[in-house]
N, C-alpha and C positions, 0 to 999 in steps of 0.2 A: 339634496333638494335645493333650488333654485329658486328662488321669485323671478315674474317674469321681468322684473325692473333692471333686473343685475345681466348680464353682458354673453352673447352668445356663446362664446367657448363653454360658458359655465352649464347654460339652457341646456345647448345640446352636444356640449362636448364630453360632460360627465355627468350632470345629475340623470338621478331617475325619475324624478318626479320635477313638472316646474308647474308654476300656477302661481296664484293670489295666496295671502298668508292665512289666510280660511282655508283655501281649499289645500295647502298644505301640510297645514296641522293634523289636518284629519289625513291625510295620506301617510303623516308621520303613528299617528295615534295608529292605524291600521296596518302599517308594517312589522311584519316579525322582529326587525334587528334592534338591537339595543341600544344600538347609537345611534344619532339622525345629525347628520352635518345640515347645519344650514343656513344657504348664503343666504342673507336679509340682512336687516337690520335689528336693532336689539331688542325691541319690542315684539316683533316677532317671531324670535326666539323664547322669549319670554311665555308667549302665547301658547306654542309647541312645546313648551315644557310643563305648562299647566296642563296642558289634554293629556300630556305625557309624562306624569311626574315619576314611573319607574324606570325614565328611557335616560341618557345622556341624550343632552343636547350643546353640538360646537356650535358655532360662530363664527364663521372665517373675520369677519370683519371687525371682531371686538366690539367694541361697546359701539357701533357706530350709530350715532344719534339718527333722530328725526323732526326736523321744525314743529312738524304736528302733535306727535309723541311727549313731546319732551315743550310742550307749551302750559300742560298744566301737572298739576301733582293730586294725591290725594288729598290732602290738608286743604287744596283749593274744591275738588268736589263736596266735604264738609262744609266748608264757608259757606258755600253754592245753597244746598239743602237747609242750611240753617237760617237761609233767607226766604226759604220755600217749603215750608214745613207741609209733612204729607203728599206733594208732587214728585211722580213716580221719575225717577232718574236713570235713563240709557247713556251710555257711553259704546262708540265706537272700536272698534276691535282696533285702531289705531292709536291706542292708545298705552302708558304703563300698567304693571300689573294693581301698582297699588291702587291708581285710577278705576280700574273696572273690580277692584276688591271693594270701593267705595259706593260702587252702581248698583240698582234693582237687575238691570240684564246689560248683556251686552252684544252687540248690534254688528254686522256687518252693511259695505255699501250693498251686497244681493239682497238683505233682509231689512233694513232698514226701515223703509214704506212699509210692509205689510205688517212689522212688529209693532210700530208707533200707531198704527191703526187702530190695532185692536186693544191699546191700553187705555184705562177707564180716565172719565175725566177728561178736560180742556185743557188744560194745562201737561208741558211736557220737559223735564229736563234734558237735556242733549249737550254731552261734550264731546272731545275737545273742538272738536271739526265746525267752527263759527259759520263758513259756507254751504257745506254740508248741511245745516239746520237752516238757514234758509234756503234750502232747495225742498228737505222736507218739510218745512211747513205750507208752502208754494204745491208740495205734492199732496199733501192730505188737506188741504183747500180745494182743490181739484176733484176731487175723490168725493167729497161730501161729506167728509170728518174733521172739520177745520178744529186744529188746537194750536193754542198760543206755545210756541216752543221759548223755552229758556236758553239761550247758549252762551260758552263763558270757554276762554281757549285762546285757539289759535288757528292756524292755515298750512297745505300744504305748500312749500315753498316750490314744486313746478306746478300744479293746475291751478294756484292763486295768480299767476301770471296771464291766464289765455283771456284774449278781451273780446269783445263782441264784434269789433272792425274783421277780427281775423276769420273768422265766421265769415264775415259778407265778403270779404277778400278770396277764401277759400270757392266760396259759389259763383263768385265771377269770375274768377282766373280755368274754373274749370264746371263748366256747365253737366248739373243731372248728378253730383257729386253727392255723397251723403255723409254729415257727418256726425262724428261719436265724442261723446264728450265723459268723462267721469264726473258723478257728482260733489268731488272737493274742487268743481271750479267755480267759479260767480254764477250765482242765479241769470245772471245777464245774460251770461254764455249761455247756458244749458238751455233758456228759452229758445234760443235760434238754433239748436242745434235736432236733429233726426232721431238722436239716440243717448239716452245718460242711462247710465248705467256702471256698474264693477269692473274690475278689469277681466273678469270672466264673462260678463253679460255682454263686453265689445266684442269679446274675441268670440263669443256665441253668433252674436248680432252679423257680424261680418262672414261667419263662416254660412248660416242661413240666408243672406243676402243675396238678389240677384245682381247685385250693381256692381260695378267694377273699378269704381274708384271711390276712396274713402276718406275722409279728413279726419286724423285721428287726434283728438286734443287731450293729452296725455303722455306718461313718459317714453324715451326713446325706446327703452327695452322692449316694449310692448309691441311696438312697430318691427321692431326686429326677427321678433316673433313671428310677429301675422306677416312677413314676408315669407318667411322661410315655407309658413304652414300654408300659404295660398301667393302660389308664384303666378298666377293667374289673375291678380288685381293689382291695382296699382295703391300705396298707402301713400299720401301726403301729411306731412308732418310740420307744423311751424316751428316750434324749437318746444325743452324740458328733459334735460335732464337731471336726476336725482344724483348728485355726487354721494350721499353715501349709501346709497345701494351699488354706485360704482368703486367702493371700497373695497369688496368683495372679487377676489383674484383666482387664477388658478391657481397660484403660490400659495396666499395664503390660507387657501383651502386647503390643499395636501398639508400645509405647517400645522394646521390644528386637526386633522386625521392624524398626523404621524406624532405631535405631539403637545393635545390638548393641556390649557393653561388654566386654574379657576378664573383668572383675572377676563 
């Protein structure tokens, strides 16, 4: 299995399955075999063994971190709650396991909005994704369900980079253009942008689309992707990419199939 972030040989040279680490998991969870290689990151892994705790799960990449992931711990989610006693606490699927062992539920970017909607009360805990929680509270201000989000964390280190100049850069260097943003970048961004959404909701979004040129604000993998799958548009890209998702090799893929380490 593959995330779309990790590098075409991997995409469509060998896995079976590529996607988002949701929608992975559960490809993993619903496969016969025993073992699920899987290029991502560790958190990730982490997640796919939880839905899949009778399965092996490799890791080509080893422990390779992630800024977002690895911004807060469990012991910071207790802190968190013990300052906000009784306010229900999500945490994003981006996150460690002890993280989301410390949560009420936990959340992806496709489910996010409509889980936070329906949870009672004004008030809302939200980790680790600090921009992420202000996109959803901005979203369910919208919506007609405004609650005060609590957020306490950190950022992704490629969509914490996209600014809003590049948005207006992107619509004038190419007139009719539309663009997609994921919601771990600045509230700033995603206002000006056509589409925020998962890294499944882009790849959905563009494939339902009649337009033909796209500005994708998000990481390169993704792009590499929706080229392969629609040779028929054109993707613009400013820059992002995730180095340790580019951890993940065809080397050392086959090195942890042929001989898996607990480390």
């Amino acid at each position: 299995m593959a995330h779309s972030y990790t590098t075409p040989d991997l995409v469509y040279g060998v896995a079976d399955y590529r996607g988002d680490s949701y929608e992975l998991a559960l490809k993993a969870r619903d496969s016969q075999a025993d073992v699920i290689v899987f290029a991502g990151v560790w958190f990730m892994a982490e997640t796919a063994k939880i839905i899949n705790p009778g399965k092996k799960v490799l890791i080509p990449a080893g422990r390779a971190g992630c800024t977002l992931a690895d911004s807060m711990t469990g012991q910071d989610v207790k802190k968190l709650r013990a300052l906000h006693p009784g306010v229900p606490a999500l945490c994003y699927i981006n996150s460690t396991a002890d993280v989301k062992a410390e949560c009420d539920s936990c959340v992806t970017s496709g489910n996010v909005f409509d889980i936070a909607q329906k949870l009672p009360g004004d008030e809302l805990i939200f980790v680790p994704d600090m921009l992420m929680a202000q996109n959803l509270e901005a979203e369910l201000k919208r919506r007609g369900t405004p609650k005060k989000i609590i957020s306490s964390g950190g950022s992704c280190c490629v969509h914490d980079k996209y600014r809003p100049e590049q948005v207006e850069k992107l619509r004038a260097e190419h007139p009719g253009i539309k663009v997609a943003a994921h919601p771990e970048c600045p509230i700033e961004v995603c206002e000006k942008c056509d589409y925020v959404g998962s890294t499944k909701g882009m790849a959905a979004y563009v494939a339902a689309s009649d337009a033909k040129t796209f500005g994708m604000l998000t990481e390169f993998g993704l792009v590499n992707r929706l080229e392969a799958e629609h040779p028929d548009k054109q993707f613009i890209w400013p820059f992002g990419v995730c180095s340790y998702m580019k951890k993940n090799s065809l080397i050392n893929t086959l090195e942890a199939w042929l001989d898996p380490r607990p480390d």
